[in-house]
MIGU-166458 format. One line per 2 residues: number of its first residue (from 0); their letters; for each residue x, y, z of C-alpha. Coordinates in nm, 2 decimals, padded with zeros to 4 digits. Layout:
NUM) a) X,Y,Z; ...
***
This chain:
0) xx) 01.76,03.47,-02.70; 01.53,03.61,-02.93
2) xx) 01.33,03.93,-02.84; 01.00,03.72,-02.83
4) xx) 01.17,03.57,-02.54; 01.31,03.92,-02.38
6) xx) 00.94,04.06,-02.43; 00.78,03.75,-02.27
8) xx) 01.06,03.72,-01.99; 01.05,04.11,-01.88
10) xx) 00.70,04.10,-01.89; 00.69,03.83,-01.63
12) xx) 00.91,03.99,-01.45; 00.75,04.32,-01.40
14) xx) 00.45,04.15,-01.22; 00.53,03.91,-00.93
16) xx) 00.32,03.55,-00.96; 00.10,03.54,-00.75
18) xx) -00.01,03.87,-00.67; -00.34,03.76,-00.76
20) xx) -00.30,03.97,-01.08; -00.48,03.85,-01.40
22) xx) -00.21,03.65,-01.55; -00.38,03.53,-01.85
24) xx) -00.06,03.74,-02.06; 00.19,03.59,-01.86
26) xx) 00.36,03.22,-01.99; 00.38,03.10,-01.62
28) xx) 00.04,03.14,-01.55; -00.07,02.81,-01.68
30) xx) -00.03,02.63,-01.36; -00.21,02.89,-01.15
32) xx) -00.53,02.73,-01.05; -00.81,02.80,-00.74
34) xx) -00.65,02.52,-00.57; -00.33,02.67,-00.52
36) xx) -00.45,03.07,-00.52; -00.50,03.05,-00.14
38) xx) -00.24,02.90,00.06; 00.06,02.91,-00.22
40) xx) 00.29,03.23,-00.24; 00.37,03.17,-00.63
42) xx) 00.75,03.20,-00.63; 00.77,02.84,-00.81
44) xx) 00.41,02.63,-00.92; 00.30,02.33,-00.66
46) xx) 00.36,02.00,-00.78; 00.06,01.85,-00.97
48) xx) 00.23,01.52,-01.03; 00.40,01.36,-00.68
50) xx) 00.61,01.07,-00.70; 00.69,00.90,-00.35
52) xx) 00.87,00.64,-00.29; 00.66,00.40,-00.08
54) xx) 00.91,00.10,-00.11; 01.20,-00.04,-00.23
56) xx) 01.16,-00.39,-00.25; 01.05,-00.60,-00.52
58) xx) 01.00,-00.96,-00.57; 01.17,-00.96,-00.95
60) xx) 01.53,-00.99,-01.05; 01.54,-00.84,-01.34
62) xx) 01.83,-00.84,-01.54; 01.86,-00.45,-01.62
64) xx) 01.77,-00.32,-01.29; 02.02,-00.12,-01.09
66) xx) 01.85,-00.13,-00.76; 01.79,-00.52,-00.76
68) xx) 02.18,-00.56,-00.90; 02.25,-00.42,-00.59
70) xx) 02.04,-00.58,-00.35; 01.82,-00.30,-00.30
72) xx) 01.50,-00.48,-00.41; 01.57,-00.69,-00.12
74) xx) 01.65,-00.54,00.12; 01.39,-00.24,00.14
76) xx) 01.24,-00.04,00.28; 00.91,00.02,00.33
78) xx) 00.76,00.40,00.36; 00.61,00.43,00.70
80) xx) 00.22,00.47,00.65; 00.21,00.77,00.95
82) xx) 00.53,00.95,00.71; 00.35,00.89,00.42
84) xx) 00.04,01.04,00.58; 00.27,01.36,00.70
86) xx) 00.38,01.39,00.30; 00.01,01.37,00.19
88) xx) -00.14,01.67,00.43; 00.16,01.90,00.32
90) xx) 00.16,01.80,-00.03; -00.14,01.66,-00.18
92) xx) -00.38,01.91,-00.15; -00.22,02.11,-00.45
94) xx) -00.15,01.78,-00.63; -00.37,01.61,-00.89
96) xx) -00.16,01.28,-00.97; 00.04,01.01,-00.70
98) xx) 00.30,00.78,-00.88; 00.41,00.60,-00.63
100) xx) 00.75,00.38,-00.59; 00.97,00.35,-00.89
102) xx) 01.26,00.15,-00.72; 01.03,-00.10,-00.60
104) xx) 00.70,-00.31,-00.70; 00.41,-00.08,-00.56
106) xx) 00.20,-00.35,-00.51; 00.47,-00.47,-00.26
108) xx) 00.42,-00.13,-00.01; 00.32,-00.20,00.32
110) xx) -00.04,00.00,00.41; -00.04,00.03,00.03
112) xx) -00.43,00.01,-00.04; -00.46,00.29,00.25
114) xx) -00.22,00.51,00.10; -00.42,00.49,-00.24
116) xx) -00.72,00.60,-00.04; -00.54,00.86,00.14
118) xx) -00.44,00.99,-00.20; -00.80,00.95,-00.31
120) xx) -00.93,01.10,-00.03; -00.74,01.42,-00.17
122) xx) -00.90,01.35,-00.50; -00.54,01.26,-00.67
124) xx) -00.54,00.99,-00.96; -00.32,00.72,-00.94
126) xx) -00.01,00.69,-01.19; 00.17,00.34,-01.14
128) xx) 00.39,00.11,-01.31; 00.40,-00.23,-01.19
130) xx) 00.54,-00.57,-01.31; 00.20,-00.73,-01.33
132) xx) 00.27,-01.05,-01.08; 00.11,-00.93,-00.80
134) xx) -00.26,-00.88,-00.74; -00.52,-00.91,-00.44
136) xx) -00.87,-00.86,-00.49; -00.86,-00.56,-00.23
138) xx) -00.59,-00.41,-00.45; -00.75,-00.45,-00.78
140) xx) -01.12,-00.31,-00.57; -00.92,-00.02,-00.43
142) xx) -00.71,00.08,-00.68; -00.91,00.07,-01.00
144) xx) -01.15,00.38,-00.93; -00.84,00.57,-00.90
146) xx) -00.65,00.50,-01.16; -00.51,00.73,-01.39
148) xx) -00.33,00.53,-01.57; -00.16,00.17,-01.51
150) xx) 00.18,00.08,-01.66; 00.29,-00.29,-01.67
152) xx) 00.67,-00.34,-01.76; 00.64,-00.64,-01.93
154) xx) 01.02,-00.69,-02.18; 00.93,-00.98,-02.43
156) xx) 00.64,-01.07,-02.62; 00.75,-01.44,-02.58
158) xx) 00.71,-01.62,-02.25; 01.10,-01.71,-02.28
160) xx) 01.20,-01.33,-02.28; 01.00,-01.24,-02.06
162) xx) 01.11,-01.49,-01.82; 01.45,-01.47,-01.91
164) xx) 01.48,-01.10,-01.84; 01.23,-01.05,-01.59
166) xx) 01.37,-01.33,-01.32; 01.10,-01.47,-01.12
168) xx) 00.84,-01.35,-01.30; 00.58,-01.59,-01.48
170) xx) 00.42,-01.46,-01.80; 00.12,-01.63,-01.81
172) xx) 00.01,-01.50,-01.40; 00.12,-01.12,-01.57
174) xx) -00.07,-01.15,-01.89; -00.41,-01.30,-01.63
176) xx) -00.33,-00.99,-01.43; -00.33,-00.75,-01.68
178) xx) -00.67,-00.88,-01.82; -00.80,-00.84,-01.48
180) xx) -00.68,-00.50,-01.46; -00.88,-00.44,-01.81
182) xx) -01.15,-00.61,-01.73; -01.20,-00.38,-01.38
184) xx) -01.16,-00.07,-01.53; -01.40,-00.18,-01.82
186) xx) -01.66,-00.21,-01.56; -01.58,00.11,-01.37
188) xx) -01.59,00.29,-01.68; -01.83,00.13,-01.93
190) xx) -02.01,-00.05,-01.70; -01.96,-00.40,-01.88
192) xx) -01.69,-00.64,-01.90; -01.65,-00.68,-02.26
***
């Protein structure tokens, strides 16, 4: 270790986190916010970013994936919406992002438009990654305001590799969904559909 570090380390160490102490010196101090100050004794940061997994099914086949290899995709579960509730009153008032499910397709989760407005509700943003086939109008209303940022797995730029990897899935419905998805938040955030 260097003594940069030693320096930084014991002077850390001489004043507890959160002591409510100035800690603008201090290299743990970047996560302290007013959100956390009141209820949170310091001794390790709240999470900002809060993946649960709200389901473990999926309606792909996909050649690479562990959890669908193994019949997991199809057999479940689903999070309960009262558990998921429980998770979001102990743990999403210090949090600023939800990613929810990454061994299953989101979009799948049973109660999953109310759990994004539970996590709204708590003024969280909404991280997901999704394969792209699946897509109500509800969802796409719900969701888009509270996005943070939409992932689409999509493994081929052809419609052959795509669909030769990504079993079950049809390229042409993902690539509609995905301009959808572009098109709504164009409108939430410019106001136009260009």
């Amino acid at each position: 270790m260097t003594e940069q570090h030693d320096a930084a380390v014991s002077a850390r160490d001489r004043v507890p986190v959160g002591d409510g102490a100035d800690r603008t010196d201090d290299p743990m101090a970047a996560w302290s916010c007013e959100k956390t100050a009141a209820t949170f004794d310091g001794n390790l940061p709240p999470p900002t970013w809060v993946n649960i997994e709200t389901t473990r099914f999926c309606n792909l086949a996909c050649r690479m994936c562990i959890p669908a290899l193994s019949g997991t995709t199809k057999e479940g579960p689903h999070l309960d919406l009262d558990r998921f509730r429980r998770y979001a009153e102990q743990i999403f008032p210090y949090a600023e992002v939800l990613q929810p499910s990454v061994s299953g397709e989101p979009m799948l989760t049973r109660g999953f438009a109310e759990m994004v407005e539970t996590a709204a509700s708590y003024g969280l943003k909404i991280d997901m990654v999704t394969n792209g086939t699946i897509l109500s109008d509800r969802l796409l209303e719900t969701m888009t305001p509270h996005l943070g940022r939409i992932t689409f797995s999509i493994d081929g730029a052809t419609k052959e590799t795509f669909e030769a990897v990504r079993i079950d899935a049809n390229f042409d419905q993902v690539l509609r969904n995905v301009r959808r998805w572009v098109a709504a938040a164009q409108t939430i955030l410019c106001g136009s559909t260009k």
